[in-house]
Every structure is written in C-alpha cells, then in structure tokens.
DRENZABA-188816 format. One line per field, with one value per residue (C-alpha): residue number from 1; residue in one letter; x, y, z. Coordinates in steps of 0.25 Angstrom, whole numbers, plus 5000, padded with zeros to 4 digits. Layout:
% DRENZABA-188816
num = NUM  ...
residu = A  ...
u = X  ...
v = Y  ...
w = Z  ...
This chain:
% DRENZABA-188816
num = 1  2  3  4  5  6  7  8  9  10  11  12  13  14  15  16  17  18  19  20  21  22  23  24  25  26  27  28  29  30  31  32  33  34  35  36  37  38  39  40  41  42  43  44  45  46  47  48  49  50  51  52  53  54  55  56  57  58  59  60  61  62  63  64  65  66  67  68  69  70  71  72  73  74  75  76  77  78  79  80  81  82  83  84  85  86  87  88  89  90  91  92  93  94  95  96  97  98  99  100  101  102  103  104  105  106  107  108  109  110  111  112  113  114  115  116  117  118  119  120  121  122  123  124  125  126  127  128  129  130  131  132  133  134  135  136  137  138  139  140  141  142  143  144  145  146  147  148  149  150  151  152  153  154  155  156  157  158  159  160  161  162  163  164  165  166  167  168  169  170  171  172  173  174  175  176  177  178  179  180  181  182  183  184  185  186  187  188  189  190  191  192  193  194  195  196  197  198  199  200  201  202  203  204  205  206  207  208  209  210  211  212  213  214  215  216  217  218  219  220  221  222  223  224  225  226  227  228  229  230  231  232  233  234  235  236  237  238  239  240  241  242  243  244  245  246  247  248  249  250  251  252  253  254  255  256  257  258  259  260  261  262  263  264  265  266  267  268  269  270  271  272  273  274  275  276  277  278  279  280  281  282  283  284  285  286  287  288  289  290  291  292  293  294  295  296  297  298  299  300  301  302  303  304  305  306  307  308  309  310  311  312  313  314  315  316  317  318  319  320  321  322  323  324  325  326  327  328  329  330  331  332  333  334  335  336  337  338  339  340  341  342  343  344  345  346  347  348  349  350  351  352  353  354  355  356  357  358  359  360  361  362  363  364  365  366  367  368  369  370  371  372  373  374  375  376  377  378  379  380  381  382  383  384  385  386  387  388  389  390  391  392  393  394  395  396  397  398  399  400  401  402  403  404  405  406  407  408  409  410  411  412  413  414  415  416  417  418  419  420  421  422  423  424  425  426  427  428  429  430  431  432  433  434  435  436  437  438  439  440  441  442  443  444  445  446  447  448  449  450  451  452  453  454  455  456  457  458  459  460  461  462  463  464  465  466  467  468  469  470  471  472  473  474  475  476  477  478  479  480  481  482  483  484  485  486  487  488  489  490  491  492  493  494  495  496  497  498  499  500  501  502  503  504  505  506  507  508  509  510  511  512  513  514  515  516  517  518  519  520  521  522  523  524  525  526  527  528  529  530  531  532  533  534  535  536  537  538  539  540  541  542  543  544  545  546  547  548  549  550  551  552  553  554  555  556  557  558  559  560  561  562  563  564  565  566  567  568  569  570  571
residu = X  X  X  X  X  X  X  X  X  X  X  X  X  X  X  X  X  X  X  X  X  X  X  X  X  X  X  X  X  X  X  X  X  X  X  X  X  X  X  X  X  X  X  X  X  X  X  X  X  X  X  X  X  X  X  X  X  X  X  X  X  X  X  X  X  X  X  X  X  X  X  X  X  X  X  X  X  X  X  X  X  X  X  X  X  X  X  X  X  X  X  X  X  X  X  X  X  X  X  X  X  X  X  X  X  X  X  X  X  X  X  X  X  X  X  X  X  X  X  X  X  X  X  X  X  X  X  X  X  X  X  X  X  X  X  X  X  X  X  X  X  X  X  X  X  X  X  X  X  X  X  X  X  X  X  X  X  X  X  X  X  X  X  X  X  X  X  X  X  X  X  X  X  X  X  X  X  X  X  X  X  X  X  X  X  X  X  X  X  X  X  X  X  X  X  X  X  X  X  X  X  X  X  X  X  X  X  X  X  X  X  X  X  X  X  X  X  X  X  X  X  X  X  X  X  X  X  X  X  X  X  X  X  X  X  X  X  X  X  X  X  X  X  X  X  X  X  X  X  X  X  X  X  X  X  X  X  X  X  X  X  X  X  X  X  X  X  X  X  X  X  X  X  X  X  X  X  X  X  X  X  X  X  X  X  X  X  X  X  X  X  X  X  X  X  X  X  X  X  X  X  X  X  X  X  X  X  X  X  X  X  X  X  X  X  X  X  X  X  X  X  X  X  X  X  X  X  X  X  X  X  X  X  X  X  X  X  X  X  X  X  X  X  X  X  X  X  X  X  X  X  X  X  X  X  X  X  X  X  X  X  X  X  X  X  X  X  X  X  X  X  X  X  X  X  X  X  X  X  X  X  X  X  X  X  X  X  X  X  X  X  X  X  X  X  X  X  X  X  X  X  X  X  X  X  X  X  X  X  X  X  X  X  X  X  X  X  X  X  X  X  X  X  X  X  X  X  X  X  X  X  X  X  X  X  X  X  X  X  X  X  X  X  X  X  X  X  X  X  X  X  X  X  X  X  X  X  X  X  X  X  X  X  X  X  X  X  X  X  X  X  X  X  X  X  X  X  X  X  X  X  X  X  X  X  X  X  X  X  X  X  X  X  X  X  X  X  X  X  X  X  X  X  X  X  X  X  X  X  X  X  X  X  X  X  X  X  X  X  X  X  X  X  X  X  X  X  X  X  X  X  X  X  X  X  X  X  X  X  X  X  X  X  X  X  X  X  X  X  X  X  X  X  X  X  X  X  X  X  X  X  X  X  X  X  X  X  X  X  X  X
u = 5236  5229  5213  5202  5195  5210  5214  5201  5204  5218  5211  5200  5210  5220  5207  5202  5218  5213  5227  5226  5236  5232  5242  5244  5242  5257  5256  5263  5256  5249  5242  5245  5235  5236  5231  5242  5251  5247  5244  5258  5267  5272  5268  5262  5275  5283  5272  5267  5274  5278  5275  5264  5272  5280  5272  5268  5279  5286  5276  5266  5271  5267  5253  5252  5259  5250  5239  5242  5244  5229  5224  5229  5225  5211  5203  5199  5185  5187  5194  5187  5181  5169  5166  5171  5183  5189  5195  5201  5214  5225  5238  5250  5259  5273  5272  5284  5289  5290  5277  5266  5254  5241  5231  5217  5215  5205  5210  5203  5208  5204  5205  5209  5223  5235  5225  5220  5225  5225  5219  5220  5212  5218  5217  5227  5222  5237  5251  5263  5276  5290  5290  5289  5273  5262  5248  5240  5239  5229  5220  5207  5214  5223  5223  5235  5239  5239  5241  5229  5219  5208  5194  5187  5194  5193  5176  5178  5184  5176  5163  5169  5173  5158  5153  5164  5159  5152  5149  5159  5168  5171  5174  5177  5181  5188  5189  5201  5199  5210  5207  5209  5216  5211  5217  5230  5231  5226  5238  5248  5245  5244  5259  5259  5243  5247  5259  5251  5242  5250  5254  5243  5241  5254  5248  5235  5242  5251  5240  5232  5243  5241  5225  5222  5227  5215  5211  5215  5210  5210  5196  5198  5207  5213  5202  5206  5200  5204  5195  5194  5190  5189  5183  5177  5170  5183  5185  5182  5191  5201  5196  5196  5210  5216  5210  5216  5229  5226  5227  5240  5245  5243  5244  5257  5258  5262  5276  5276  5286  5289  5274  5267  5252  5242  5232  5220  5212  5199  5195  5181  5176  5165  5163  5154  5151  5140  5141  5129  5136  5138  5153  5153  5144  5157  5166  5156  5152  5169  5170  5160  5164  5179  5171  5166  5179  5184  5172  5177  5191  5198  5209  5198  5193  5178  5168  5156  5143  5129  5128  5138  5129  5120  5129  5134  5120  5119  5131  5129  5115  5124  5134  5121  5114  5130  5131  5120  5123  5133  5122  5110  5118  5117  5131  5136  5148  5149  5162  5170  5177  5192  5196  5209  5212  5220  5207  5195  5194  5188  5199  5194  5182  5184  5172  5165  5152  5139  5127  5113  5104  5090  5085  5096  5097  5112  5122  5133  5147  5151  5140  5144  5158  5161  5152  5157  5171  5170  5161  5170  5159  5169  5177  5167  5160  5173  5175  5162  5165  5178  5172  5160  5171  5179  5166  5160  5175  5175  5159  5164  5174  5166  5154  5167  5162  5173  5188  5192  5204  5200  5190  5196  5190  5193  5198  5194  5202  5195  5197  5213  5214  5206  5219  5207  5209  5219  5212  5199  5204  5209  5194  5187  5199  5197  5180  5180  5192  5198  5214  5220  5222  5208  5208  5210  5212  5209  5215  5214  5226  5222  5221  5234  5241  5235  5245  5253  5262  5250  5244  5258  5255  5240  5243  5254  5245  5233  5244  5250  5236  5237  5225  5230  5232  5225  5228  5214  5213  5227  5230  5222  5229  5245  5252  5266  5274  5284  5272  5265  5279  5276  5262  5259  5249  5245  5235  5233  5219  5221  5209  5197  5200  5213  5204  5193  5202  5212  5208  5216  5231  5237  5229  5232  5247  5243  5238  5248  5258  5250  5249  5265  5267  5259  5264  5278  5274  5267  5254  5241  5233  5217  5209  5197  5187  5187  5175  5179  5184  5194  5199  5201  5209  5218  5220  5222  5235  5240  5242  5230  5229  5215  5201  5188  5177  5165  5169  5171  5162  5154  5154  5147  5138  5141  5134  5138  5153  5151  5145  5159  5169  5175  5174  5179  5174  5187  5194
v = 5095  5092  5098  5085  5088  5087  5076  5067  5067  5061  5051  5047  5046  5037  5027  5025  5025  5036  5046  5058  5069  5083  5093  5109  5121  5122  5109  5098  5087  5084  5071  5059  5047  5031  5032  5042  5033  5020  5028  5035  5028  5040  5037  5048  5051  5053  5064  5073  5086  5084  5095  5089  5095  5086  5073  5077  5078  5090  5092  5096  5100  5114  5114  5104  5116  5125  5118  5119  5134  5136  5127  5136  5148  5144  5148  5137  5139  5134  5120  5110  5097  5097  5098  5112  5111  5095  5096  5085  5084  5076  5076  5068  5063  5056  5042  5037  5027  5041  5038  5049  5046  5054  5054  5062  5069  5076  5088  5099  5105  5106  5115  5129  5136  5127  5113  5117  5104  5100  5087  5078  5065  5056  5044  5037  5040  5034  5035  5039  5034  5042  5048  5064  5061  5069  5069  5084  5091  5100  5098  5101  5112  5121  5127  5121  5135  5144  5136  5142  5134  5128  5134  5122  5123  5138  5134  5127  5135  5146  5139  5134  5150  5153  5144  5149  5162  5167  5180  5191  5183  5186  5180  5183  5178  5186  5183  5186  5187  5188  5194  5187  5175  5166  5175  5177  5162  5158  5168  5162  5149  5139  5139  5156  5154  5145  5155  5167  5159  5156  5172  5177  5166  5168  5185  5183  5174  5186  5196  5185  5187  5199  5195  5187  5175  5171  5158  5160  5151  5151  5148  5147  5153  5167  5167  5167  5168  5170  5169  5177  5174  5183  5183  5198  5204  5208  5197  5204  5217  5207  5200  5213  5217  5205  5209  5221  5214  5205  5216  5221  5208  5205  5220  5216  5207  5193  5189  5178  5171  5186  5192  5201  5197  5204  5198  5209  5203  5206  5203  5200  5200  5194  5193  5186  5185  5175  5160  5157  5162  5153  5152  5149  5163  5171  5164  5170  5183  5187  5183  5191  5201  5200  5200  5213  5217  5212  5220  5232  5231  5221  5223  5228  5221  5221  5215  5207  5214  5209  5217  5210  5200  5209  5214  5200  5195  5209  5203  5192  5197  5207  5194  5189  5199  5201  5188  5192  5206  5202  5195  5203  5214  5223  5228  5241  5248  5263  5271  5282  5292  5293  5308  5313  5326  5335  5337  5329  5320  5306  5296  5283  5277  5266  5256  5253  5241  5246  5236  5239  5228  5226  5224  5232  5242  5249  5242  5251  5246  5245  5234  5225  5227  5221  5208  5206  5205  5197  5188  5189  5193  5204  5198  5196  5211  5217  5208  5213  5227  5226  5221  5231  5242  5237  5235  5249  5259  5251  5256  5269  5270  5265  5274  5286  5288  5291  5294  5291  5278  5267  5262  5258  5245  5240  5226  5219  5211  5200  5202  5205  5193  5186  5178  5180  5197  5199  5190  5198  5211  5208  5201  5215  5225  5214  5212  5230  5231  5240  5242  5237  5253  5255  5246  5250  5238  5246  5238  5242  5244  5235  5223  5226  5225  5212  5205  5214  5202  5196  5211  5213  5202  5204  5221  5217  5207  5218  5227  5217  5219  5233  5239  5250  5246  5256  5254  5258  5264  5266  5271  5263  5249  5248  5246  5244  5255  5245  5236  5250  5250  5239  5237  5242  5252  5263  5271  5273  5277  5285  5280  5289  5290  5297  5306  5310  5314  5324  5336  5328  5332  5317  5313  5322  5316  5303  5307  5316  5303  5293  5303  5304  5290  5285  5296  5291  5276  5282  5280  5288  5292  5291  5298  5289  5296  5311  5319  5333  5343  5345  5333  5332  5344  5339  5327  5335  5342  5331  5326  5313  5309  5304  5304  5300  5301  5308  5322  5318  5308  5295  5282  5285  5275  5269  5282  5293  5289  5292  5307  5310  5309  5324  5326  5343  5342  5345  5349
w = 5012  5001  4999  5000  4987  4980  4990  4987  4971  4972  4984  4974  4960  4970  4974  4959  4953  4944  4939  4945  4948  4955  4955  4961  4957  4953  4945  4957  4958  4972  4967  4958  4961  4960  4946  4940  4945  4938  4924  4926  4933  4943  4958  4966  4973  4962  4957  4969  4967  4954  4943  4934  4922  4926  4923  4908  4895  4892  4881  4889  4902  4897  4895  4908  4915  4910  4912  4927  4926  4920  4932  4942  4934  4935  4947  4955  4951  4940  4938  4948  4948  4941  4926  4922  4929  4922  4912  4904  4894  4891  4901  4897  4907  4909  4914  4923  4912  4901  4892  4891  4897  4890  4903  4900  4913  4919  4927  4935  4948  4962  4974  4976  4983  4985  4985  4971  4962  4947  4944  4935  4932  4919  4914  4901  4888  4884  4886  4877  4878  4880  4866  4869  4864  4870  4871  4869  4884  4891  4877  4885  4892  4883  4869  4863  4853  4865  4878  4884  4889  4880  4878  4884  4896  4897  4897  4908  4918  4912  4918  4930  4931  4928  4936  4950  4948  4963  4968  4965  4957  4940  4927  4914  4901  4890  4876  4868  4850  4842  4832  4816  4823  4814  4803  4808  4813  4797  4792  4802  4801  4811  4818  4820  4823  4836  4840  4840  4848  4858  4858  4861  4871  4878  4877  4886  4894  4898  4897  4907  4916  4923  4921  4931  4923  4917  4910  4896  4883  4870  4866  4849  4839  4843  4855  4870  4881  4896  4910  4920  4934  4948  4962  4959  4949  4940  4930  4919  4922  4924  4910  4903  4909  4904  4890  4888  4892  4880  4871  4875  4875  4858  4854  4850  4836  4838  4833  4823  4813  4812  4809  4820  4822  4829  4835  4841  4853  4856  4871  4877  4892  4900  4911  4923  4937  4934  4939  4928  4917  4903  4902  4888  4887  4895  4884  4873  4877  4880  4865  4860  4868  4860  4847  4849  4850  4837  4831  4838  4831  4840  4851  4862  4875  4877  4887  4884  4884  4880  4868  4861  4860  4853  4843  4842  4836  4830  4822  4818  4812  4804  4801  4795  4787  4781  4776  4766  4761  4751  4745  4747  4741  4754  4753  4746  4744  4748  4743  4751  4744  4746  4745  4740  4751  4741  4733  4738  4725  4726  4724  4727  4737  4748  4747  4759  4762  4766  4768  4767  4775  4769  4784  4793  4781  4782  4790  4796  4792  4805  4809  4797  4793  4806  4805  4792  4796  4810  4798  4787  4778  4775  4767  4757  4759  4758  4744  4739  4743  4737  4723  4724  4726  4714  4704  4709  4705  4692  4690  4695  4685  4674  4675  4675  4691  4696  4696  4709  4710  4719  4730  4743  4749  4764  4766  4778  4789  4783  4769  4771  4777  4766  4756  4744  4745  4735  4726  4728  4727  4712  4710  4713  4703  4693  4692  4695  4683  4693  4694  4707  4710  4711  4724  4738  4748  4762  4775  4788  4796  4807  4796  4791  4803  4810  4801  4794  4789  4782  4778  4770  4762  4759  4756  4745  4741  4738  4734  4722  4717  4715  4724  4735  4748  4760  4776  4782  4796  4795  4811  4819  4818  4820  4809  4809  4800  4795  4788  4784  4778  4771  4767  4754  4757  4749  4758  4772  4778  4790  4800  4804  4818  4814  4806  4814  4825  4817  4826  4835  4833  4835  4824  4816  4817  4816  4804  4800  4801  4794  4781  4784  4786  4774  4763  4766  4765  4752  4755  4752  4766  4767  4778  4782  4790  4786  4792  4791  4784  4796  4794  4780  4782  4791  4783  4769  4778  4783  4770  4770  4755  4753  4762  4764  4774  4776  4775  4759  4758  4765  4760  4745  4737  4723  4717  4726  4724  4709  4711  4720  4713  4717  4733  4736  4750  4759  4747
C-alpha cells in the first residue's frame, strides 16, 4: 500500500492531466498518470511494473539507469520536494507509435524505506521520429566525460545535506586535485584527455566502494569531489579513509594508446556537524585544504584547518609582490660550487634565485619558489636566471676568473612543460657566446617521470643542442630503469636525504647501487647535500664523482665565486 504523500502526487497529476510517472527504488514504475498517457500513447496498465529503462532508447538507457543508482545512493535527506532537492533535465522517451519524445521533466524523490519513489513531472519540448536520433540526457544531472554526477547537482544535495544535519549526525566533503591535468590533457589531446577521465572516474568509484559510497562529482577539469553523510560524528574518518584509498587506486600509471600516465592526487577534507554552515564554504575549504597538499609535493591527504587560510592570503601577497621583482630588479643569482671528490677542485657551479624584497628584505627560497610555480611566474624567473647564468660564466671567463666548466641551472615542471624551452636555452649560449657544454639542464626526477613518453622527447630535444642533461633528486621519484635506459642523461644527482642519512647502513647501499648503476649507464654521479667530512668520506669510497654542499661551500655571490676557484677542504 502505497504511502499518502506519494499517493496524493499521482491523485493530483491524474485530476490536472499533467505526465507523470513515479517509479521505485529499483527503477519499476509504480505510477504513470492520465497525462503520460495522452503525451505518450502507452496506457497506465501497459506501464506499471515495467523497468523505466525500458521506456527510453538504447542510447540512453545507460545514464537513465545510472541516474536511478545516484538517487538510491542519496540519503533520503537529501532529495525531496522543495527547492534543493528538484532538479530539472531533459528525458527522452519511446512513444507507442516508435518516435522519441524529448519531455523536460522535473524530478525529485519522495519517501523513505520500501515507499521511497522517483518522480518525475514533464512536459513536450518536441518529438523525434523513429530514426535512432537522440536528444542530450541527464544534462543538469551528470558530467558527460566521467559519468559522475554534475557539480550543480552535487550543490544541491550538499545544502539539503547541510541543511538535514541534527544532533549527533556528520558530513563531509572531500576534494580530489590531479595534479598537472590540464597539462597532461593539452599533451594528450582532447580523445585520451576524456578516457583518462573516465579512468580515474571508474578508480574512485571503486575506491567509493568500500567507502560508504559517497556522492561523487566532477566539479571542473581533473577536480572531483565526493560527500560524505552519517548519523554519528564519523564522516570525516570515513572521508579521510576513502582518500587514502584514492591514492592507492591512481598509484598505477594509466594505460593509453600505449603511454603510461600518472596522474598524483591531492585529497582535502572538511568536515561539519553544523546545520548553519555555507555549503559552498565546505566545497571551498576541502579545496584549499587539497592545495596545500599540491604545495607540500602532491600524493598526501590533508584536512582543513583555519590557518590555511592564512597562509592562503599570506600567498597571494607573496604572488603579488612576485609579479614586480623581475622589474624592480629584486632577484639575484647566487652560485654553488660543484666539487670534483678526487681532489676537491672547483668544476662547475649550479646557479640558484635569491630575492631580496625592499619591504619584507630576504625571501626564503622555500616561501617563493612555490608561489611562483603554483603562478607560473616561474617560467619566466627560471628564464631570467637561466640567461643571468649564462651572461655571468661568460664574465667569469672573460675577466680569466675562473677555470671551472659549466653552471648547472634547474629547470622547473613548468618550464619543461614549456614547447618555447629549447628555443630559449639556445637564446641564453648564443647572447652569453657560451658553447652548449658550458650548460647544465638540471630536471627533477619526479618531472621526468609524470610523462616519461613526452620527457623522451623534450631530453633529446635539449640534448640535440648540445648542453648536458642532469637527473636531480635522483631517489626519491620512481623511475622506470628501462626509460633511465633510455634517456640521455649524463649526470645523476643523488638526493640529500640519501646523504644525510649515510650512518645509516641501507643507505649507504642505496647509494652504493646508484654510483654502480649510473657508471655502468656511463653517467657522472653528484652528491647534493654534503655536510660533513663523515660524509664526504664515505661518498669519495663509494666512488661518487662530484659534490657540493655546505661542508665545501654555501651558495657563493657573483664576487666570492671568483676568490674559490681551488677548494682543499675534505681533500
């Protein structure tokens, strides 16, 4: 027997011959008025207890279906009869005589337990015949690349969830960042772009699965996001749970027309028990919350705290003052020595930005480097440091200074990524008269391996020019032996941490198997980070090339670089 609230909405469509249809929470249809009879020719009889898929064409008998399984997914606080809970999209349906009839129809749902119904209000907007010709489905309520469930929808039950919230009850919303997608879509073009969408999609669905199966929406570009709703206080352990699933779900590179792309999430939380809380604010402060952990290097799970606001604002104020260094001529180059270990001689510097603020005076690296990638006024510091690099060995050289080979400079993620690269590293040799040896292109191995296709290309691009090529970092990302194989690489750069924990004996055989492993690829080996003479030491036996860190020498100035030209310390 059928509950009075859903029984009155089929009594009062039937007296004003308006279509209407209900249907369970299996997708059967229980109600089909006066109205839906006269607009589609199929009497009442002849449609209770058929499948609703079953009255729509083939096309879209998918998204209909999973249009019913996101309705019965949502807790029945959130879809109901006023505002928040109607929404309205276009529904195609099969008339009896074959045509397609395109109805806009307003649907919501109704009741709770077995009386719980899917609703649907429509009217004609106009009808197709028999050709296979189908209108757009479920606009208002899916994202068409992913099959998740639009953003505007994902608003709506959000403040109905909000606005459900009682004592001892939960929500939360968790924001999912991949990283560089609009990168990685730009390089894959439009077709892959879409599949790796609908990847990842088909990933937190599975990760959602044994979640709690939470909303999930794609909110814009390689941004997702899920909901999260409970009758206790847990929702965001259950949120947070579900994140670290999301990371074990895209660890593994996506397979297309034969590349492997990575894709790092960054996940956000937040999390309420507030019935006066802004939604839209939940929505924000998960994001934000996910932008912290892009800063922090990507592939973490973080929840929202007010001081990421702070920083935020503290952020965009160092965005600001950042866009007018260059100009103001606030940045400067330092130089770290790059010492060979046989003897302790000076053979090349690595150049590195320093900014010096009229108002906030020094500005630690790690405070702007950051900002200026998220910005992508990196791309033209790192161009300016690259040309100051090049200008200041060709003074060097000129004023008989020094006698070292090259100066190292660090190309970012953004600048890689840049298709003007090449171009500009043969600007800077040809305006400093420096042959292409004098260069070293210094790329992390984390930026090498998000695409390592796309990084083949650009290496033996750089490497055609004739600069050397030097993996930073090398140890802490995951590179593939078979594309270390590959990339023509002269110099690996062990990583610091690897370095500063040698009293450690695992170390000091991952060291020990990076010196191997790169002298038999014939590659020259850098230690970054060197503090101690215990250290250096231990590096000169495993047989480490070259050097630099503090116990040789810090970051130098233009003048300090020419007086050290002969370093004995260690020797």
């Amino acid at each position: 027997m059928r509950r009075n609230g859903v029984g009155r909405l089929s009594q009062q469509a039937d007296a004003s011959q308006e279509a209407h249809l209900e249907a369970d929470v299996s997708g059967r249809l229980t109600e089909w008025s006066a109205g839906a009879e006269a607009l589609l020719g199929w009497t009442r009889e002849e449609m209770v207890g058929r499948s609703l898929v079953s009255v729509v064409p083939p096309r879209s008998a998918g998204p209909v279906q999973e249009g019913i399984e996101v309705l019965r997914s949502i807790p029945p606080e959130c879809p109901r009869t006023d505002v928040p809970g109607v929404f309205t999209v276009q529904l195609p349906l099969l008339a009896r005589d074959g045509s397609t009839v395109t109805s806009l129809a307003r649907v919501f749902a109704v009741g709770t337990g077995d009386s719980y119904r899917i609703c649907a209000d429509f009217t004609l907007v106009h009808s197709h015949p028999g050709d296979g010709t189908e209108p757009p489905v479920f606009d208002a309520l899916f994202d068409r690349r992913t099959g998740l469930v639009s953003c505007r929808f994902f608003e709506r039950c959000l403040r109905a969830a909000v606005g459900a919230l009682g004592r001892g009850s939960s929500l939360a919303v968790a924001a999912i960042t991949l990283e560089r997608f609009a990168v990685i879509n730009d390089a894959l073009g439009m077709e892959l772009g879409d599949l790796l969408l609908a990847e990842v999609a088909d990933r937190l669905r599975g990760a959602a699965r044994s979640s709690g199966s939470p909303l999930l929406a794609r909110r814009s570009g390689g941004q997702f996001l899920a909901l999260f709703q409970r009758q206790d206080d847990r929702a965001s352990q259950h949120a947070e749970a579900f994140a670290h699933r999301v990371l074990c779900a895209l660890a593994a590179p996506v397979v297309l027309a034969d590349r492997e792309i990575f894709v790092t999430p960054s996940v956000g939380v937040h999390a309420t028990e507030r019935a006066d809380e802004e939604p839209s604010m939940l929505v924000s402060n998960a994001a934000t919350a996910a932008y912290e952990c892009v800063r922090s290097g990507g592939g973490r799970v973080r929840a929202f705290d007010t001081s990421m606001r702070r920083e935020t604002v503290e952020r965009l104020a160092t965005e600001s003052a950042l866009h007018h260094a260059l100009e103001r001529d606030e940045l400067a180059c330092v130089f770290q020595p790059v010492v060979e270990m046989a003897g302790s001689s000076m053979v090349g510097v690595e150049a590195l930005v320093r900014w010096h603020h009229p108002v906030l005076g020094t500005v630690q690296p790690d405070r702007f480097i950051p900002v200026a990638e998220e910005s992508g006024l990196i791309v033209p510091i790192g161009a300016w440091v690259l040309e100051e690099a090049c200008r200041q060995l060709t003074m060097w050289r000129a004023r008989r200074r020094c006698t070292f080979r090259s100066v190292a400079v660090n190309l970012s993620a953004r600048q890689f990524d840049d298709p003007g690269l090449v171009n500009l590293v043969q600007r800077a040799l040809h305006r400093g008269r420096l042959p292409a040896t004098s260069l070293v292109c210094e790329i992390t191995e984390s930026t090498l391996m998000r695409d390592a296709e796309s990084s083949l290309g650009v290496l033996r691009a750089l490497k055609s020019v004739g600069v050397a090529i030097a993996i930073d970092d090398f140890g802490t990302g995951y590179s593939s032996l078979n594309y270390l194989r590959h990339f023509p690489v002269d110099m690996l750069k062990i990583d610091k941490c690897f370095v500063q924990s040698l009293r450690d004996p695992d170390s000091v055989k991952i060291v020990s198997a990076i010196v191997n492993l790169s002298h038999e690829l014939g590659m020259t080996v850098v230690a970054e980070g060197v503090e101690t003479d215990v250290q250096a030491r231990v590096l000169r036996r495993l047989g480490c090339d070259l050097a630099q860190g503090m116990w040789y020498a810090p970051p130098l100035d233009v003048a300090d670089v020419a007086r050290c030209q002969l370093l004995r310390r260690g020797a």
